[in-house]
C-alpha positions as CSV (number, residue, x, y, z in Angstrom):
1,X,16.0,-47.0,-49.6
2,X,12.8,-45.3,-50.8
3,X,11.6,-41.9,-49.9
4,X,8.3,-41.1,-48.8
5,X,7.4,-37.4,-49.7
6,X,4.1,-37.5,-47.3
7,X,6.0,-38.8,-44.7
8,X,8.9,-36.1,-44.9
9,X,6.1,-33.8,-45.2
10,X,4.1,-34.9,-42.6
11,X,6.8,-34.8,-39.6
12,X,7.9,-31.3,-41.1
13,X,4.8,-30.3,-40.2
14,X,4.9,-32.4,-36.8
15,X,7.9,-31.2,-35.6
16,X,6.0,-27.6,-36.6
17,X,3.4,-27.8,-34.5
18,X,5.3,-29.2,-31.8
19,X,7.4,-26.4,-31.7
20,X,4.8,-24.0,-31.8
21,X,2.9,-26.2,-28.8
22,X,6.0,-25.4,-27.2
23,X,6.5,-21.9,-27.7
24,X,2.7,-21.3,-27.2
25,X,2.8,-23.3,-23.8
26,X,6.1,-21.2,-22.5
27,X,4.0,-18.3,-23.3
28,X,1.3,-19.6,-21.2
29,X,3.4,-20.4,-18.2
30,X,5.2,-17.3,-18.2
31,X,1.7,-15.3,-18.6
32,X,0.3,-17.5,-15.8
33,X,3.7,-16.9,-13.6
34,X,3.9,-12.8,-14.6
35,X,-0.2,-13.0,-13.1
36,X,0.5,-15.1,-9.7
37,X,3.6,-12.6,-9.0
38,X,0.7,-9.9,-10.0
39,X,-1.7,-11.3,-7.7
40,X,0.6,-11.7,-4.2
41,X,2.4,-8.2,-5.1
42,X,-1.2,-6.7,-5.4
43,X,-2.4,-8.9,-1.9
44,X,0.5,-8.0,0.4
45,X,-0.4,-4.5,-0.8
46,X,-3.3,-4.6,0.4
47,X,-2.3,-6.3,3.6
48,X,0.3,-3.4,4.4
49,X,-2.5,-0.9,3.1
50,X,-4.9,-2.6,5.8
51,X,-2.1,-2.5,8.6
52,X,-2.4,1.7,7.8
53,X,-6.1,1.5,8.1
54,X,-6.5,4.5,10.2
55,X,-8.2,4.4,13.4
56,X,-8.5,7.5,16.3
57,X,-5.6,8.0,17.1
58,X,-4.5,8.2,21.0
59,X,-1.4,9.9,20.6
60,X,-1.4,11.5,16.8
61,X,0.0,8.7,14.8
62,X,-0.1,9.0,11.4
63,X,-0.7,5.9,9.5
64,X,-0.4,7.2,6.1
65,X,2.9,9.1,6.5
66,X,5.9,8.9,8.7
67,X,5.9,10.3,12.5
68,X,7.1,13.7,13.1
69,X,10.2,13.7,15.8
70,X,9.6,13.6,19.5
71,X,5.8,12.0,19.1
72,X,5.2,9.0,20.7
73,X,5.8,6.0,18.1
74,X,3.4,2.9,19.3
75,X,4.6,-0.1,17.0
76,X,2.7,-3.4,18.0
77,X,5.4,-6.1,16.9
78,X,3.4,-9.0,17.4
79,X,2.0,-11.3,14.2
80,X,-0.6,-9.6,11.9
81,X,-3.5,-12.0,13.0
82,X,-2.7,-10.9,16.4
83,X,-2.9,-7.2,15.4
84,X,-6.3,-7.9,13.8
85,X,-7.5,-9.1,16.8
86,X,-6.9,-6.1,18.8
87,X,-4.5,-3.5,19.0
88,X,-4.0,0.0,21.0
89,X,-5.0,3.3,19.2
90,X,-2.6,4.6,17.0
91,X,-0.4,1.7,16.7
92,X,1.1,0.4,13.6
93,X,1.9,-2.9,13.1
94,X,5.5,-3.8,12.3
95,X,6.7,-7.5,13.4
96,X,9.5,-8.6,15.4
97,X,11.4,-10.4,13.3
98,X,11.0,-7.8,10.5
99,X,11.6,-4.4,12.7
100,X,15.1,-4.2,11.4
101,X,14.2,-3.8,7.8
102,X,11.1,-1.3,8.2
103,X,11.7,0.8,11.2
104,X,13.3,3.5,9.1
105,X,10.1,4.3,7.1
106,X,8.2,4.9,10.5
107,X,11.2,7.0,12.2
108,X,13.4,7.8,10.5
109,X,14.7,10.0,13.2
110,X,17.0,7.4,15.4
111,X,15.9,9.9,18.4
112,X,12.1,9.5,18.2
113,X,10.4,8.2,21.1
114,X,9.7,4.5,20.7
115,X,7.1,1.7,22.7
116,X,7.4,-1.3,22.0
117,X,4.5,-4.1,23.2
118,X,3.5,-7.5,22.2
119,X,1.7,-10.4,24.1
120,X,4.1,-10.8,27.0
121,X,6.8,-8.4,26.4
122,X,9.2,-10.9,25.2
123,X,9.2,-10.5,21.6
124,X,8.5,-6.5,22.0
125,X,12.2,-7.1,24.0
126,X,13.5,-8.4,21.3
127,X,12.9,-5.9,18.7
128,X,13.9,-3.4,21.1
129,X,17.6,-5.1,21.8
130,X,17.2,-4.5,17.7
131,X,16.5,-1.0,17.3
132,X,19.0,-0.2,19.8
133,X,21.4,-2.1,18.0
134,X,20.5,-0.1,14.8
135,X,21.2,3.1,16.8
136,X,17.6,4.4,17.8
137,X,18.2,6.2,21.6
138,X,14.3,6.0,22.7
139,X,13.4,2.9,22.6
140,X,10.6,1.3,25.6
141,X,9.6,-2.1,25.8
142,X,5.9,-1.7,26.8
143,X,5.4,-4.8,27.9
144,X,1.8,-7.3,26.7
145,X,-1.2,-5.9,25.2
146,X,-3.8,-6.3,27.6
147,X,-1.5,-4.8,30.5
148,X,-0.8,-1.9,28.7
149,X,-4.9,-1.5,28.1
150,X,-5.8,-1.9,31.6
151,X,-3.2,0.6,32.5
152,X,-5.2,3.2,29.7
153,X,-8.2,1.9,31.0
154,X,-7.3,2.9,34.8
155,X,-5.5,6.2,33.6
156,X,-8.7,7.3,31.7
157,X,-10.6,6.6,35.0
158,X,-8.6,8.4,37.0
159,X,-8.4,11.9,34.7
160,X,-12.7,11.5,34.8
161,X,-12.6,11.5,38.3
C-alpha cells in the first residue's frame, strides 16, 4: 500500500474547512435565530406599547400605569384588530382568552370596579366568569361595543339638554 502525502494533506485540510463551514454556519444560524427572537420581542413590544397609546380619557384611565382603587376599569376583551377598529375612551385592551394572565398588572386590587364589553357580550361574559373565579368582587359584563356607545351617546345628550 503506498502513501500519498498530498492526499493526507489535502483531506486534513478538507476535513478543516469543513469543520470550520460548520462552526461558521452554527454561528450564522444562532446569530440569525438570536435576531428573529430580537425582532418579535421588539414587535409585540410595540404592539402592547400601541394598546397604551393614550387617548382622552372618559373616566381617568391611565394607560401608562396601573388604575388607582375604586376607578372605573374599562378593559375591551375583544381581539386587537377589533380594538383598532374602535374602542370606548379610556379602555385598554386585554383579550378574553388572555384576562387571566394580565389582569393583575391593570388591578391589582381584586376590589376595583371592573366593565367588561366586547362585540356581543359573550366573550366579555367569559372573561368575567374568569376574573371572578380569580377573586375580583366588581366585575360587570357591559355588554357589545356599539350598545354601550349609543348608551354614551344618549347619556351625553341628555346631560346637554
Amino acid at each position: 500500500m503506498r502513501f500519498w502525502p498530498d492526499t493526507h494533506s489535502v483531506a486534513a485540510i478538507d476535513l478543516r474547512t469543513t469543520t470550520n463551514n460548520a462552526v461558521y454556519k452554527t454561528t450564522l444560524y444562532r446569530r440569525a435565530s438570536l435576531v428573529l427572537i430580537a425582532g418579535v420581542l421588539l414587535s409585540s413590544k410595540a404592539l402592547a406599547v400601541h394598546a397604551e397609546v393614550p387617548e382622552t380619557p372618559v373616566n381617568s384611565v391611565s394607560h401608562s400605569t396601573p388604575v388607582q382603587a375604586q376607578q372605573v376599569l374599562w378593559i375591551d376583551v375583544r381581539s386587537e384588530a377589533e380594538y383598532l377598529q374602535g374602542h370606548l375612551p379610556g379602555a385598554i385592551l386585554i383579550p378574553h382568552d388572555t384576562i387571566a394572565d394580565n389582569i393583575a398588572q391593570w388591578a391589582p386590587d381584586k376590589s376595583q370596579p371592573i366593565q367588561l364589553y366586547c362585540r356581543s357580550g359573550r366573550r366579555s361574559g367569559i372573561a368575567a366568569q374568569v376574573l371572578k373565579d380569580l377573586g375580583y368582587n366588581k366585575v360587570t359584563n357591559a355588554g357589545g361595543y356599539e350598545q354601550i356607545k349609543k348608551e354614551q351617546i344618549k347619556e351625553a345628550q341628555q346631560t346637554q339638554r
